[in-house]
SEVEX-655742 format. One record per residue: z, y, x of N, C-alpha, C, O in turn; residue number from 1. Coordinates in steps of 0.2 Angstrom, whole numbers, m for minus. Example, Ala and Ser with C-alpha at 12.3 -4.5 7.8 and 13.67 -1.06 7.14 Angstrom:
<recs>
REC    n_zz    n_yy    n_xx   ca_zz   ca_yy   ca_xx    c_zz    c_yy    c_xx    o_zz    o_yy    o_xx   keza
REC      39     m28      66      39     m22      62      39     m16      66      42     m17      71      1
REC      35     m11      64      36      m5      68      39       0      64      40       6      67      2
</recs>
This chain:
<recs>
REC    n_zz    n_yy    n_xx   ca_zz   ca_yy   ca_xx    c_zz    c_yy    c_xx    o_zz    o_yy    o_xx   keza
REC    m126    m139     369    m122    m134     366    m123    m133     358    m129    m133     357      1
REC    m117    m133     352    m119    m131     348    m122    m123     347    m122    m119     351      2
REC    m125    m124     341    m128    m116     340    m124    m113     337    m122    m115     331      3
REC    m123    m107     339    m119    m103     336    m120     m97     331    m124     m93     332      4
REC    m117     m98     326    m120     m93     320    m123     m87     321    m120     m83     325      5
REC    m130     m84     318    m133     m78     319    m124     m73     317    m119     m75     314      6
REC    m126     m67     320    m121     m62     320    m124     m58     313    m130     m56     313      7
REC    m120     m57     309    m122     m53     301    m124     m47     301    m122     m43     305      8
REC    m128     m44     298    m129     m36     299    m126     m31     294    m128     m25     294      9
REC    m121     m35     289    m118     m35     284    m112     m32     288    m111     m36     293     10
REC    m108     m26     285    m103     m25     287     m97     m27     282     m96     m25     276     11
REC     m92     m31     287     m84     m31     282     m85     m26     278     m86     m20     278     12
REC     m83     m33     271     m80     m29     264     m85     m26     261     m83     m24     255     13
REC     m92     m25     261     m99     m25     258    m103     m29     255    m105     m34     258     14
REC    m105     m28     250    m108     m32     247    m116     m29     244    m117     m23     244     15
REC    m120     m35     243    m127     m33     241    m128     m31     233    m133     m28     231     16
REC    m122     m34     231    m121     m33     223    m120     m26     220    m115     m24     221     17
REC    m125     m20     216    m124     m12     213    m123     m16     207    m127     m19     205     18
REC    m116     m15     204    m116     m14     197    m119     m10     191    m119     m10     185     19
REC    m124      m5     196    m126       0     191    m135      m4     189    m138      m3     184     20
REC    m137      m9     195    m143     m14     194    m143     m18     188    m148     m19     184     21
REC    m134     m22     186    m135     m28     182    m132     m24     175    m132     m27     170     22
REC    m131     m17     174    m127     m15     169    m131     m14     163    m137     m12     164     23
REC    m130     m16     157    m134     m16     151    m134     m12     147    m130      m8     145     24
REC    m140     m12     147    m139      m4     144    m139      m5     136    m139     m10     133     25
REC    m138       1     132    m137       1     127    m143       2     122    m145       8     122     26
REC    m145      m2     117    m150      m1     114    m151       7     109    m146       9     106     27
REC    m156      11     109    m154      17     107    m155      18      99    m154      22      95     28
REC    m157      13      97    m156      12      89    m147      10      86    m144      11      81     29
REC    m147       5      92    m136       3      91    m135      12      94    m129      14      92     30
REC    m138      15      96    m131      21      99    m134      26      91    m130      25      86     31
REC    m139      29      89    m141      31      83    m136      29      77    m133      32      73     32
REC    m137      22      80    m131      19      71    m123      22      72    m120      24      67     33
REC    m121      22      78    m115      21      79    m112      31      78    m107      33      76     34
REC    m118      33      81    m119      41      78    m117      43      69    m113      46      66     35
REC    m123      42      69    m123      41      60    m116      38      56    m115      41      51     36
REC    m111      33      58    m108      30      56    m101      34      57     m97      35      52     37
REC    m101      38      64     m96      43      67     m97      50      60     m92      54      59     38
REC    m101      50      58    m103      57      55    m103      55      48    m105      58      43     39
REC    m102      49      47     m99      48      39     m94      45      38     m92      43      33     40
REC     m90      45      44     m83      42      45     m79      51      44     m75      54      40     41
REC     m81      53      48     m80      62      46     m79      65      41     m74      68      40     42
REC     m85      64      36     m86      67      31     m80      62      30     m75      64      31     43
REC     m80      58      28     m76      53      23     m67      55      24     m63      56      19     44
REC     m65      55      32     m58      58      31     m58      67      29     m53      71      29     45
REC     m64      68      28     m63      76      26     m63      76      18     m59      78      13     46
REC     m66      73      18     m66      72       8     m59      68       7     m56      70       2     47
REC     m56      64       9     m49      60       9     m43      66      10     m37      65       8     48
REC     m45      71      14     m39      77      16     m41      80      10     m36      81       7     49
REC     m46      82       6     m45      86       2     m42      83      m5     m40      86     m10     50
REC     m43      77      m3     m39      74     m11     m31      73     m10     m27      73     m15     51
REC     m30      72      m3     m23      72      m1     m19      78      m2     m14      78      m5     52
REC     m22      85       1     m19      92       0     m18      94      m8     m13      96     m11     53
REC     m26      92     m14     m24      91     m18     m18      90     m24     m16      92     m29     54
REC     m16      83     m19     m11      80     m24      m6      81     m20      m1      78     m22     55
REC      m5      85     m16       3      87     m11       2      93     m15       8      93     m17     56
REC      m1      99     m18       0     104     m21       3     103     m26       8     104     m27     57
REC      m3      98     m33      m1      95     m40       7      93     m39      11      97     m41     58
REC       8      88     m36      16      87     m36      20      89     m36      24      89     m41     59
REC      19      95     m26      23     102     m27      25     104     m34      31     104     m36     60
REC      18     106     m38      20     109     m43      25     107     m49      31     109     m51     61
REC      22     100     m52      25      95     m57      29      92     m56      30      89     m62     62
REC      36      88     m49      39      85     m50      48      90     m51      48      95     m49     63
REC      52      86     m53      57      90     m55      61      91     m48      67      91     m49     64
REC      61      91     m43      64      93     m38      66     101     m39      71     102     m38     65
REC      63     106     m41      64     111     m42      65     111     m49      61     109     m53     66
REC      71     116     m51      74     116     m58      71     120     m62      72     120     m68     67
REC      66     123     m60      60     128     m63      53     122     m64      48     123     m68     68
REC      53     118     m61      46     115     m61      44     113     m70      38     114     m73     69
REC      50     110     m73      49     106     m79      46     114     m82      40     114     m83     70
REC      48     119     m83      47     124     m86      40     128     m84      37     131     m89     71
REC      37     128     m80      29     127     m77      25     123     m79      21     127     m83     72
REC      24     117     m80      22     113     m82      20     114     m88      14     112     m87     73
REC      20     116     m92      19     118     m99      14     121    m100      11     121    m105     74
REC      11     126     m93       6     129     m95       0     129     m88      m5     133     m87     75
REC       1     125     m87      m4     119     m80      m6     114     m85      m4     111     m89     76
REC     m13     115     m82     m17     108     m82     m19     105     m77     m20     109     m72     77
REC     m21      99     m75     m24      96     m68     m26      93     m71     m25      88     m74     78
REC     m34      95     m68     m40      90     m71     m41      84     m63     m41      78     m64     79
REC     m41      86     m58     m43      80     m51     m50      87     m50     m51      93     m51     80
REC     m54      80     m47     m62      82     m44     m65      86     m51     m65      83     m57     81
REC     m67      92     m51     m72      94     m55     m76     100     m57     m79      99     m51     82
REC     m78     103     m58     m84     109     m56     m78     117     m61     m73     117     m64     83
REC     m83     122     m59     m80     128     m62     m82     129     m68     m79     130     m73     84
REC     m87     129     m68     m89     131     m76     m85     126     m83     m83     127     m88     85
REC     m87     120     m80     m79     115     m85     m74     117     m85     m70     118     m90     86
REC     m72     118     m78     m64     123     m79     m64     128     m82     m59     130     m83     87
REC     m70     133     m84     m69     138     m84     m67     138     m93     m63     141     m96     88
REC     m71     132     m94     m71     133    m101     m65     129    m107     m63     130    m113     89
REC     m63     125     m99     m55     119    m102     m51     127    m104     m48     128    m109     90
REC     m50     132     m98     m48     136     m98     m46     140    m105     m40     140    m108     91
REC     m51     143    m107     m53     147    m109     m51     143    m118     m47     146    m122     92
REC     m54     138    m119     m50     133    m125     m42     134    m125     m39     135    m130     93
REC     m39     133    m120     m32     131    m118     m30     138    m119     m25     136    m120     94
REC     m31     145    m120     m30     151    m121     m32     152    m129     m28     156    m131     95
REC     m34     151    m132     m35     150    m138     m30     147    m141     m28     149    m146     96
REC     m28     140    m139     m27     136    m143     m17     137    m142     m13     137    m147     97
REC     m16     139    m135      m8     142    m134     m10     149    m132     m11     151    m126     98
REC      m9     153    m140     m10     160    m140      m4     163    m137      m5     168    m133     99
REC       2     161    m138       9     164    m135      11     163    m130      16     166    m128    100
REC       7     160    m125      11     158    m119       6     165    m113       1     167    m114    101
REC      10     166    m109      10     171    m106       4     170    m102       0     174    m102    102
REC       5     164     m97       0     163     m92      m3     156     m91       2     152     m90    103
REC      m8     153     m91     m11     148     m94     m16     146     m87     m20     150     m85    104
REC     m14     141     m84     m18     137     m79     m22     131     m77     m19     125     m79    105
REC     m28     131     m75     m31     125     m75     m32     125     m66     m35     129     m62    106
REC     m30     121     m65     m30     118     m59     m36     111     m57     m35     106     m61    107
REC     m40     111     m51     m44     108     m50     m45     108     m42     m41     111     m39    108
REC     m51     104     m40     m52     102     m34     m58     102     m33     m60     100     m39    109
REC     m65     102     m28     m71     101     m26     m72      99     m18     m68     100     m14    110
REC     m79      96     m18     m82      96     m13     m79     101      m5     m78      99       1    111
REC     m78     107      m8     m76     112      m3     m72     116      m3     m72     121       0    112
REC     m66     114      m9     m60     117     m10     m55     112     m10     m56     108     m14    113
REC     m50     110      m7     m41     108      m7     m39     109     m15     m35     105     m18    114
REC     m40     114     m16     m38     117     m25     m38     123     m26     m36     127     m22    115
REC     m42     123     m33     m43     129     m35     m38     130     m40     m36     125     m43    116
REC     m36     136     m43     m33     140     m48     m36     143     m52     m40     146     m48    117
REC     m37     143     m61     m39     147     m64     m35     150     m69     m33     148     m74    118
REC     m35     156     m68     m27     158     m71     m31     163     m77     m36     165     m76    119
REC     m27     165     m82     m28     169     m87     m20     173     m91     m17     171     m96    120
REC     m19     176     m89     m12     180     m90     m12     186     m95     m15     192     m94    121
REC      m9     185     m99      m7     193    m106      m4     198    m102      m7     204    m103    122
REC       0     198     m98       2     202     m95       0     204     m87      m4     201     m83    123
REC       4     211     m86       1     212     m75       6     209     m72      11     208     m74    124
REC       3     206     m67       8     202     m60      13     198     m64      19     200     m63    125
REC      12     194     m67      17     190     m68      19     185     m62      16     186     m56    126
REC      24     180     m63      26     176     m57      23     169     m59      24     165     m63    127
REC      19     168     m54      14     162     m54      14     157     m49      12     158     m43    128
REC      19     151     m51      20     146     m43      12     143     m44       8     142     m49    129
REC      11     143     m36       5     139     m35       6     135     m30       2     134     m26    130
REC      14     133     m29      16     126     m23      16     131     m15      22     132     m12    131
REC      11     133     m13       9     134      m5      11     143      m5      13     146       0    132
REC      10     145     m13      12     149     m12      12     153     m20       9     150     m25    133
REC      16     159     m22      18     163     m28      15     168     m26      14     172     m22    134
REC      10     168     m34       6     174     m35       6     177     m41       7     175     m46    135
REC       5     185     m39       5     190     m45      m2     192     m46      m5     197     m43    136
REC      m5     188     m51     m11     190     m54     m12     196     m58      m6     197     m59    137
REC     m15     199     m60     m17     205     m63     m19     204     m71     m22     198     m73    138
REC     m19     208     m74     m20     205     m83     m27     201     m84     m33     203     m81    139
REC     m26     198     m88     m33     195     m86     m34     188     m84     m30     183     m84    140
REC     m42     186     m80     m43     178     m77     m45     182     m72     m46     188     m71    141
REC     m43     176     m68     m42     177     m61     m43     169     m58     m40     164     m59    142
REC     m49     170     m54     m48     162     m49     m47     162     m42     m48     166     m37    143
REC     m43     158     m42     m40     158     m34     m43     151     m30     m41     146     m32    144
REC     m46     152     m27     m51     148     m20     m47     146     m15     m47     151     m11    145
REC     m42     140     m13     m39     139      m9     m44     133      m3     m45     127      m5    146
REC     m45     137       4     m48     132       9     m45     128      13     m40     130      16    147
REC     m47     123      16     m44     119      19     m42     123      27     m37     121      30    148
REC     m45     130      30     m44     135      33     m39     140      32     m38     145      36    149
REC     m35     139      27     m29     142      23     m33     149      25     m32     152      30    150
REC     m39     152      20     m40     156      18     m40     155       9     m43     151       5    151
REC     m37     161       7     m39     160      m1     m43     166      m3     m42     171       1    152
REC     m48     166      m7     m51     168      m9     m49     168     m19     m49     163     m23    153
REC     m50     177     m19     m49     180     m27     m55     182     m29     m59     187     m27    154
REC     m56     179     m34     m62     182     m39     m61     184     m46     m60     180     m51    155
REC     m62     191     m46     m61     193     m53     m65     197     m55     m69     200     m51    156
REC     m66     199     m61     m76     202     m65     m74     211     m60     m79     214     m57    157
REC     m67     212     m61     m67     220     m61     m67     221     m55     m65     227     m54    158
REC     m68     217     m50     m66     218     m43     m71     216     m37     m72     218     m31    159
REC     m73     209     m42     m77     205     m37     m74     199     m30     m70     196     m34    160
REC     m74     198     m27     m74     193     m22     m70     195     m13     m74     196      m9    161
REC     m65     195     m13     m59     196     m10     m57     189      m5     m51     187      m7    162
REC     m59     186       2     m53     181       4     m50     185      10     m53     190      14    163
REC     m43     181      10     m39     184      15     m36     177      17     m34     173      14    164
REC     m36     177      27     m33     172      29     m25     173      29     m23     178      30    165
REC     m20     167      26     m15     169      26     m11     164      32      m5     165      32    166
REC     m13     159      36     m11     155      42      m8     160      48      m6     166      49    167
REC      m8     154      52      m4     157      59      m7     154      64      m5     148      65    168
REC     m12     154      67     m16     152      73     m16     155      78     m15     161      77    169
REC     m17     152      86     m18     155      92     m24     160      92     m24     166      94    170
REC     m29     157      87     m36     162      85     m38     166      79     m44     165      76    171
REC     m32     170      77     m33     171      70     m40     175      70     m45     174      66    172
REC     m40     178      72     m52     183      72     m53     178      69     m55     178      63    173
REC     m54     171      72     m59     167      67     m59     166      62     m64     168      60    174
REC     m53     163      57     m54     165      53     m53     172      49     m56     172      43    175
REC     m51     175      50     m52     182      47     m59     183      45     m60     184      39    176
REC     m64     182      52     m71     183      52     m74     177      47     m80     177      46    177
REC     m70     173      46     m72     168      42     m69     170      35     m74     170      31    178
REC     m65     173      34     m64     175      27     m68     181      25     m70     179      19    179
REC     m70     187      28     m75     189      27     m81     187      27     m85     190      23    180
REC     m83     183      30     m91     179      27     m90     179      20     m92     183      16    181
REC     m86     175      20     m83     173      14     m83     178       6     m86     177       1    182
REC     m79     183      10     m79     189       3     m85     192       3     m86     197      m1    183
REC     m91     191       9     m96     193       6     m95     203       9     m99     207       7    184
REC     m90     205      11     m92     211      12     m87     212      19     m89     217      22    185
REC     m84     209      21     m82     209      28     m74     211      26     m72     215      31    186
REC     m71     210      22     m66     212      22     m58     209      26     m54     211      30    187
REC     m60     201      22     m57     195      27     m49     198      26     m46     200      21    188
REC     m47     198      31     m38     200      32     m37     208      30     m31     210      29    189
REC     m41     211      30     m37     218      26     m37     219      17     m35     224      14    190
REC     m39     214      15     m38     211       7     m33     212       8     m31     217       5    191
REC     m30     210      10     m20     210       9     m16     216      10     m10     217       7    192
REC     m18     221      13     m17     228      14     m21     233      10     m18     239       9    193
REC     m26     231       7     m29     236       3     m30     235      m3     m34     237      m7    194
REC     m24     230      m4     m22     230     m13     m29     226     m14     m31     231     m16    195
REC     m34     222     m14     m42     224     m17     m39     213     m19     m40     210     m24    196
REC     m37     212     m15     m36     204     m16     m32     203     m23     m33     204     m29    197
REC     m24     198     m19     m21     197     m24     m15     198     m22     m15     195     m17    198
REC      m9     200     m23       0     199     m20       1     193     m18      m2     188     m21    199
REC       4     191     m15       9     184     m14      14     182     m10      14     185      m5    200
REC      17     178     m11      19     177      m8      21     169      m4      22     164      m8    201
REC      21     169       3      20     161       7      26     157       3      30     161       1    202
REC      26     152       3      32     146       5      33     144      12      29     142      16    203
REC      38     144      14      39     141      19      38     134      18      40     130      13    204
REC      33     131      25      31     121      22      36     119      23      37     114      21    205
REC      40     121      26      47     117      29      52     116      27      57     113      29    206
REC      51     121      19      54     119      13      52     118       7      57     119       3    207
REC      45     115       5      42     112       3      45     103       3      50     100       7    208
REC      41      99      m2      42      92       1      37      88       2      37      83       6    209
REC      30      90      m3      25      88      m4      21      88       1      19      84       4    210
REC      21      96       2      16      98       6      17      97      14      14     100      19    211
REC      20      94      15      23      91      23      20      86      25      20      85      31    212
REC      18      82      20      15      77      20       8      75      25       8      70      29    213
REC       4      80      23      m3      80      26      m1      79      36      m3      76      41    214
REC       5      85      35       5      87      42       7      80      47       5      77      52    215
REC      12      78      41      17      68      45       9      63      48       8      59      53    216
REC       3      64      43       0      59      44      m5      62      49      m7      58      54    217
REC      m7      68      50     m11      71      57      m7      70      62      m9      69      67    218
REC      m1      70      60       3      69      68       5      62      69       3      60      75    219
REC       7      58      66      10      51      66       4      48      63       0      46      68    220
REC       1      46      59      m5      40      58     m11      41      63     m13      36      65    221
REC     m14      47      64     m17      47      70     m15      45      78     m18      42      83    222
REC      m8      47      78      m6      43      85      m6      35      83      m9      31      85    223
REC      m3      35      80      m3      27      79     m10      21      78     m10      15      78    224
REC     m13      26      77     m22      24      77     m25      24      83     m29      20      84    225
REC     m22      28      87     m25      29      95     m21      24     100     m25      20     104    226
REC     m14      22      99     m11      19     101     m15      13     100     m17      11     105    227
REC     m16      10      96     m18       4      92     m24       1      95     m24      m5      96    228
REC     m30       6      96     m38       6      98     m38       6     105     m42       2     109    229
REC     m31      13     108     m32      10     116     m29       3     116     m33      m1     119    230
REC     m24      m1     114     m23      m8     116     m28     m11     116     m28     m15     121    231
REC     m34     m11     112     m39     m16     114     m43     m11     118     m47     m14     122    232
REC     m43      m5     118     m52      m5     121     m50      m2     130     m54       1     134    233
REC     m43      m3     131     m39       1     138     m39       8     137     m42      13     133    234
REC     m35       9     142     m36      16     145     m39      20     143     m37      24     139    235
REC     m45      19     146     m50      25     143     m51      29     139     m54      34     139    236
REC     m47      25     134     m47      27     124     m43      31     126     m41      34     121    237
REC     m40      32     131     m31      38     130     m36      47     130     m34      53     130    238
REC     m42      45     130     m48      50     129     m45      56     123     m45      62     124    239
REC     m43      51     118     m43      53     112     m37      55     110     m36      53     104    240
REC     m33      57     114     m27      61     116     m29      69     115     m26      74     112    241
REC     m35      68     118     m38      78     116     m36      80     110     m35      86     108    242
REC     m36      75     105     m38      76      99     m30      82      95     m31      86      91    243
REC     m25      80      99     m19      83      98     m19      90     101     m15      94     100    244
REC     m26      92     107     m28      99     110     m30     102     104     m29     108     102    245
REC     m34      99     100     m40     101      95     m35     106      89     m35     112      88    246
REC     m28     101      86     m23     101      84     m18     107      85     m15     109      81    247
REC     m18     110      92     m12     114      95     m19     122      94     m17     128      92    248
REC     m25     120      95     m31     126      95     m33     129      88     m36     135      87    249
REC     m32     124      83     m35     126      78     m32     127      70     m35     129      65    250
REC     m23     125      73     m20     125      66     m13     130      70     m13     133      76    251
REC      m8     129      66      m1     133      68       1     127      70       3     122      67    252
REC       2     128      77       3     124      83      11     121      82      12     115      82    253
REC      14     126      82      21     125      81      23     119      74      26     115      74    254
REC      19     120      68      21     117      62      17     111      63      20     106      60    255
REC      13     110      65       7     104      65      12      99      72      14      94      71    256
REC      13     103      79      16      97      84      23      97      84      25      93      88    257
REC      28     100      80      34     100      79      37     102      76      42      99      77    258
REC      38     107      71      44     108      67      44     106      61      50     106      57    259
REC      37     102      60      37      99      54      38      91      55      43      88      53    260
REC      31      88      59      35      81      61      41      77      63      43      71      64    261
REC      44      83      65      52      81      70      56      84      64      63      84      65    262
REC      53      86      57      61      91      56      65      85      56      70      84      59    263
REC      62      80      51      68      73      52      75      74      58      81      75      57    264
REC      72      74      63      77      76      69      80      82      70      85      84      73    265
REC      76      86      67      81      93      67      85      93      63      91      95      64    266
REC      82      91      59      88      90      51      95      85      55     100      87      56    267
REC      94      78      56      98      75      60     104      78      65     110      78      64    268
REC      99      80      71     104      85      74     107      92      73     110      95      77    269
REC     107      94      66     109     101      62     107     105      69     111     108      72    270
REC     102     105      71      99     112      76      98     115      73      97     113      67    271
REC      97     122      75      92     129      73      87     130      77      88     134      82    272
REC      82     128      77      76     130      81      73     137      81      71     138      75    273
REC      72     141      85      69     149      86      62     148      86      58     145      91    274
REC      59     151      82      52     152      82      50     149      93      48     144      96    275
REC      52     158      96      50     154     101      52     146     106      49     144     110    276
REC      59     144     103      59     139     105      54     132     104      53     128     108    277
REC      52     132      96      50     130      96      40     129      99      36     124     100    278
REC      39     137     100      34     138     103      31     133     109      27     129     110    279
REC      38     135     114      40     128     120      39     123     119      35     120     123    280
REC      43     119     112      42     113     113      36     112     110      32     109     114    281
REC      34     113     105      25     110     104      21     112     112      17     107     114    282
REC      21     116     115      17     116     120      19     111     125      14     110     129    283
REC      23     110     125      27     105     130      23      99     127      19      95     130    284
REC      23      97     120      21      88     117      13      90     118      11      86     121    285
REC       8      95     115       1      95     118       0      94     127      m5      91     129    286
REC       4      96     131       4      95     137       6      88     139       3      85     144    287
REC      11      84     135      11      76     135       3      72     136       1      68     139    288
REC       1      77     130      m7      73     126     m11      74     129     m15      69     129    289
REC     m11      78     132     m17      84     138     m16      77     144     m18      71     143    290
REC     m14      78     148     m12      73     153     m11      66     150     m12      62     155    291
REC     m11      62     144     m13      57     141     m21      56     143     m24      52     146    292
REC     m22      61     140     m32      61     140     m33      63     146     m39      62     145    293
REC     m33      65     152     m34      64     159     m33      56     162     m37      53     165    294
REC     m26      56     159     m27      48     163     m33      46     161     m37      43     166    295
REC     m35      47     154     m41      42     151     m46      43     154     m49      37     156    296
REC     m48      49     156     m54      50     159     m55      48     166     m60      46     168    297
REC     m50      49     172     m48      46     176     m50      38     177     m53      35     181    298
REC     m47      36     172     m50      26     171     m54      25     170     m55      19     170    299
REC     m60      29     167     m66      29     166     m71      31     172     m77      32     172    300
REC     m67      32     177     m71      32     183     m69      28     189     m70      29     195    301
REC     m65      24     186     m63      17     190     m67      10     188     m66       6     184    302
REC     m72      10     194     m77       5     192     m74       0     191     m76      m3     186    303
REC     m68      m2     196     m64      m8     196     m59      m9     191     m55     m13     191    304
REC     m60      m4     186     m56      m6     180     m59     m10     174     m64      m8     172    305
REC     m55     m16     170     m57     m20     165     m61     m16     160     m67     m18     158    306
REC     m57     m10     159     m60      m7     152     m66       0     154     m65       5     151    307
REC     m70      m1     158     m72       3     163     m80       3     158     m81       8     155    308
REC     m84      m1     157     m87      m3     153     m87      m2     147     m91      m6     144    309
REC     m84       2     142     m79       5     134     m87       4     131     m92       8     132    310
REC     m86      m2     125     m92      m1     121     m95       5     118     m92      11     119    311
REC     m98       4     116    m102      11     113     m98      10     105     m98      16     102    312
REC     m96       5     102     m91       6      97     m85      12      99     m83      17      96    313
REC     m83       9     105     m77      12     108     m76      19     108     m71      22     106    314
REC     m85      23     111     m84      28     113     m85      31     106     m83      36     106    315
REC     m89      29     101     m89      31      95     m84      35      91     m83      40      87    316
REC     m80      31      93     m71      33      91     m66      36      94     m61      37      91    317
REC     m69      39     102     m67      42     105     m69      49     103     m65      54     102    318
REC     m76      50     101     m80      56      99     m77      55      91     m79      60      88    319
REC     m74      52      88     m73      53      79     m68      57      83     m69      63      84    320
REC     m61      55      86     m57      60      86     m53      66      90     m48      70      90    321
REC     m60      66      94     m62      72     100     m63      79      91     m60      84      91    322
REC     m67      76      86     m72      78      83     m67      79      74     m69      82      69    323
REC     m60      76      75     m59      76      70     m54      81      68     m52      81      62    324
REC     m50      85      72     m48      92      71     m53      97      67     m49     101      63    325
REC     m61      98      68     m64     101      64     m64      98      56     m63     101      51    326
REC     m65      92      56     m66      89      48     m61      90      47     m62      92      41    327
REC     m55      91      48     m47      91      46     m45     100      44     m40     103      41    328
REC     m49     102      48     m49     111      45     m52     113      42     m50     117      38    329
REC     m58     111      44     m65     117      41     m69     111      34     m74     112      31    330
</recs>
């Protein structure tokens, strides 16, 4: 008789192979680097937003789209990247040298301002564009501290140090309590109620041209960068879809995921959109993005998926833009 095969003790469909046995692990000097690299990739789109905001305000100011711009221009300077005490003193020459002109400005940018204003005016509350918004300064110098947190802060010798949030956020306390740190005396959002600040008034961005610009590339060159990174590294990357959460949490929801991106099409379709309409539909496109980054997360716990494995480059990049809504605000 032949002999007949031992009986297995192995059950259908089982194998002796743990994937978690043969998996490689990651050297902790490559995840250190890939950390470090994440945290100067940050800094670097943070210092690129402030040079960007700068020159969507500069423009604002100086190109002839508006029939007032050429007539401004005259008594603006725009130095770029540069410290206060140099402006203070460009300024100060620049008042001397054009005795008649009313209100005389130098305009600059730093490390942890978007643009500053240094203003010197003969007369009270004259009408002063500053692009994002019109201010009535008091006779005198006067510097205006605009943050990437759309808090401005006013500093004047006879008054002292003043910021008021002027945004639209889900969480306006924070900043507020942010603008008070700021003013050093906790005043933050009642600056604007108690005279102590400065007058002004907003632009709407939506009818700005410059200043729109910032919002097109948070909304459309971010997705298209995400789009790009998941085709090679899979699914998983749709992780980075939060990042549009970060976006609806920490900016004016409404202007950042739709009214400003799409006016293209609003304009096209001559709608009127209602504040709360629009309300809806931004919360509608973060809810797209929100369920975007589940899927992600969901593929990332399918062993049997290709992209299951996501290098440590990969996830690097998932945390730059889980993490890139703060460098883009603060």
């Amino acid at each position: 008789m032949k002999n007949l095969p031992e009986k297995s003790n192995h059950k259908p469909g089982r194998t002796l192979y743990d994937a978690s046995h043969y998996k490689i692990k990651t050297p902790l000097g490559k995840i250190l680097l890939v950390i470090s690299l994440v945290v100067v990739l940050l800094l670097a789109i943070r210092f690129l937003n402030l040079i960007l905001w700068w020159n969507a305000m500069r423009l604002e100011l100086t190109q002839d789209h508006d029939p007032l711009a050429k007539a401004r221009v005259g008594d603006y300077r725009f130095l770029g990247l540069s410290g206060y005490e140099g402006a203070r003193k460009k300024l100060m020459d620049a008042v001397t040298l054009q005795g008649v002109r009313e209100v005389t400005v130098i305009s600059y940018f730093d490390f942890l301002h978007p643009a500053i204003f240094l203003i010197h005016s003969r007369s009270s509350k004259p009408y002063v564009n500053l692009g994002r918004m019109s201010v009535y300064p008091d006779k005198g110098y006067t510097a205006l501290f605009f943050y990437l947190s759309e808090i401005l802060e006013t500093r004047r010798k006879e008054t002292g140090t003043h910021a008021t949030y002027f945004g639209s956020s889900l969480f306006p306390v924070l900043y507020e309590n942010l603008a008070g740190y700021i003013s050093g005396s906790r005043i933050g959002e009642r600056a604007r109620s108690t005279g102590q600040g400065i007058s002004f008034i907003l632009e709407p961005l939506e009818d700005t041209v410059y200043l729109k610009i910032p919002y097109y590339l948070y909304f459309y060159l971010s997705l298209l960068a995400i789009l790009i990174l998941s085709a090679h590294y899979g699914s998983t990357f749709y992780i980075s879809f939060f990042y549009y959460l970060g976006l609806f949490l920490l900016f004016d929801f409404k202007k950042t995921l739709f009214t400003i991106p799409f006016q293209w099409l609003i304009n096209l379709l001559g709608v009127n959109i209602s504040p709360p309409l629009a309300a809806v539909i931004s919360a509608g496109i973060v809810t797209l993005f929100v369920i975007g980054g589940f899927i992600g997360i969901f593929s990332s716990r399918k062993r049997d998926q290709v992209d299951f494995n996501l290098t440590v480059w990969g996830k690097g990049l998932i945390f730059f833009f889980l993490l890139l809504p703060l460098a883009l605000r603060f």
